[in-house]
C-alpha positions in Angstrom: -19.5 14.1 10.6 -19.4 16.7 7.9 -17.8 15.3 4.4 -15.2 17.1 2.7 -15.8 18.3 -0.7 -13.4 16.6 -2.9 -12.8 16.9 -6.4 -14.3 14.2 -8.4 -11.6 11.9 -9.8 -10.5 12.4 -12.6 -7.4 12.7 -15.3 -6.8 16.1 -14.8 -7.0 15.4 -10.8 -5.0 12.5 -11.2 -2.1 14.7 -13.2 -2.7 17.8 -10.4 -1.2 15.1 -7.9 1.1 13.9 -9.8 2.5 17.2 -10.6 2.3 17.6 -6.4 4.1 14.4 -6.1 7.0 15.5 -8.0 7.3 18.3 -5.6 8.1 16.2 -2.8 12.0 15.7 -2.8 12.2 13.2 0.8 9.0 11.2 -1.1 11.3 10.4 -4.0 14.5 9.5 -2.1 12.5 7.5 -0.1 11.1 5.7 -3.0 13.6 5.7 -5.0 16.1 3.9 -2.5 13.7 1.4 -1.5 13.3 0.7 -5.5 17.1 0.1 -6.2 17.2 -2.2 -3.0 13.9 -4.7 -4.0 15.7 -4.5 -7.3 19.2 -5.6 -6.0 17.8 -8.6 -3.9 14.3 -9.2 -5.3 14.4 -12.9 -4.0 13.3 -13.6 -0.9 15.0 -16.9 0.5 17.6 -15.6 3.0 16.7 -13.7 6.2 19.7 -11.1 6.0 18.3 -9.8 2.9 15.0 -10.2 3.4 15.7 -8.6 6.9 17.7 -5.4 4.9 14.5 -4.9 2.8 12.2 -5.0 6.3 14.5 -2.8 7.7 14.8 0.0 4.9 11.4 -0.6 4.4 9.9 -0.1 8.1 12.4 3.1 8.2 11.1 4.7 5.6 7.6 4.2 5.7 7.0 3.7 9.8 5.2 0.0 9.1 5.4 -0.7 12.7 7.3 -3.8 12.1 9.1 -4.7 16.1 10.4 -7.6 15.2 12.1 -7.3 12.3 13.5 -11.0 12.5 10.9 -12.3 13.1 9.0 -11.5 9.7 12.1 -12.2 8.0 12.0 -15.9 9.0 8.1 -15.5 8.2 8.7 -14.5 4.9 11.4 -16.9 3.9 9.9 -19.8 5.4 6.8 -18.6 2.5 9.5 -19.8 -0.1 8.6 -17.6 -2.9 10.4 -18.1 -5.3 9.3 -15.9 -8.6 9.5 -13.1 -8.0 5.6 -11.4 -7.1 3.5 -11.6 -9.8 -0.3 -11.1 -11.1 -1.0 -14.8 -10.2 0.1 -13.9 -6.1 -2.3 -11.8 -5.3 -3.0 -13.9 -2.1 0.7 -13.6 -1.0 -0.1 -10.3 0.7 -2.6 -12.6 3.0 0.6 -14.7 3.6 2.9 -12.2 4.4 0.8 -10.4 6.6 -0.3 -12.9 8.9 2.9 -13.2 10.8 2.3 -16.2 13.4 1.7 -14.8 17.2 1.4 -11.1 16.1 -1.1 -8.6 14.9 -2.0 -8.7 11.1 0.5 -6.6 9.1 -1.5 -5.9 5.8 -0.3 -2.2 5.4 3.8 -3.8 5.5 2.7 -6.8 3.9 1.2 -4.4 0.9 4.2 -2.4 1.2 6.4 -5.0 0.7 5.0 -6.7 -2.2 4.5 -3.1 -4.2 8.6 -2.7 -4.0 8.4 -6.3 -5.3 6.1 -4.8 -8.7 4.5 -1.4 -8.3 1.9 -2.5 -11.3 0.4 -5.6 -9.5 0.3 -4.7 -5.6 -1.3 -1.4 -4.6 -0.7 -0.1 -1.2 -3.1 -0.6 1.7 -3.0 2.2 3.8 -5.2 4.1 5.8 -5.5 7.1 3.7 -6.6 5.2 0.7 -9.5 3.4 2.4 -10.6 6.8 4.1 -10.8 7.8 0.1 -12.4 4.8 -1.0 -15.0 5.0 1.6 -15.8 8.3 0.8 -16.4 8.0 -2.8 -18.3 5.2 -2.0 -20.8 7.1 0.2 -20.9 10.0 -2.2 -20.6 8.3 -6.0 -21.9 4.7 -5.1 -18.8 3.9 -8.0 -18.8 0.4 -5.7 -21.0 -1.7 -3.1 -18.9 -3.1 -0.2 -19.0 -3.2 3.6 -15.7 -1.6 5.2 -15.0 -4.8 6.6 -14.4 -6.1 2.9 -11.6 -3.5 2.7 -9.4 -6.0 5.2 -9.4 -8.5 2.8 -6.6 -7.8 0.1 -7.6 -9.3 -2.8 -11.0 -7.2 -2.0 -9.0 -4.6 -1.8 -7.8 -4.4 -5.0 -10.8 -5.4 -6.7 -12.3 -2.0 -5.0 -9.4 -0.2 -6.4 -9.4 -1.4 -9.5 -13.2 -0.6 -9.4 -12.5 3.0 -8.3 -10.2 3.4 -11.2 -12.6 1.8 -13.9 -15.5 3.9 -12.5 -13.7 7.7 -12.7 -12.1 6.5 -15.9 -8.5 6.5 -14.4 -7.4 3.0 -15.3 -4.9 4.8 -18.1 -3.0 5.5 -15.3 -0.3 2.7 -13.4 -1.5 1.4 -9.7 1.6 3.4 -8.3 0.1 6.7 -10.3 -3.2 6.1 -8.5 -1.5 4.9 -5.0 0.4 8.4 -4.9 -3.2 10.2 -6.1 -5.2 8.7 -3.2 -2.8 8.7 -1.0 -1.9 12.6 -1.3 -5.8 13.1 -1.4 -6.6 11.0 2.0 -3.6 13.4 3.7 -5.1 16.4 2.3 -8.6 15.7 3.4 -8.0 12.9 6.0 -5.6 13.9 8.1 -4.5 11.2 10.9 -4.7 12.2 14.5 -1.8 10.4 15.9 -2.0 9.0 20.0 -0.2 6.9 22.0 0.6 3.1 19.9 0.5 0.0 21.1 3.3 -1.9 20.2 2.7 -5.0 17.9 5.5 -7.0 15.7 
């Protein structure tokens, strides 16, 4: 497999793609919707909100979420109460492992960065295609991609990544929109037939 040159990270790159961001009109709507929502009902004890959030949520971002009412009751019957913090790391876990389906860590991550953007990075699959590939061509961190599937991992990676290229100036959502926009440019999904799951 031949590995695309990619810019080393760095401020400047992180700004470039930034800049790009900011181009994206349907990105900010998007975003910016989903952030007045989580702001308006950041609890998460009863299922018709919860089940708004899920739904706006799943819209927007295509999470695959099938049963919508289904991880609403899941995540109620979590009873979290505060609202997500730097001491609930392991909620994503929680969230994600709705009981008789698939594991749902790319909603679960979702859902918890519209809860606080500086605490929960998104898992997704154009960020670990990025981290991978750093990994194989700086070494900035040792870890098996299995150790990727594992959220609190997962952040400790990122956080890695950002400490590594001198980045960590810049917020998690700064550096979620920087490897995600890189992992589409140099990454690019080939999309098939799904199987359904939640």
């Amino acid at each position: 497999m031949k590995i695309p040159k990619i810019p080393r990270p760095s401020a400047k790159e992180v700004w470039k793609y930034q800049e790009l961001w900011n181009t994206f009109e349907n990105y900010h709507a998007h975003e910016g919707a989903l952030r007045m929502l989580f702001d308006i009902f950041p609890r998460n004890q009863d299922t018709e909100t919860v089940l708004l959030k899920i739904w706006a949520l799943n819209n927007a971002y295509g999470t695959h979420i099938y049963d919508a009412y289904a991880m609403s009751k899941h995540i109620v019957s979590l009873n979290i109460v505060l609202q997500f913090d730097h001491n609930s790391i392991e909620i994503v876990e929680r969230v994600a492992n709705l009981p008789g389906k698939r594991r749902l860590l790319s909603f679960a991550s979702k859902y918890a960065s519209f809860h606080n953007p500086d605490v929960f990075p998104i898992y997704d699959y154009y960020v670990l295609k990025v981290l991978k590939h750093f990994r194989r061509t700086t070494k900035f961190a040792d870890f098996k991609n299995k150790d990727l599937n594992d959220y609190v991992t997962f952040v400790q990676i990122l956080h890695a990544f950002r400490k590594f290229f001198k980045i960590d100036e810049f917020s998690l959502k700064q550096t979620d929109r920087y490897i995600w926009l890189l992992g589409k440019k140099f990454f690019p999904r080939k999309y098939g037939k799904k199987k359904a799951t939640a």
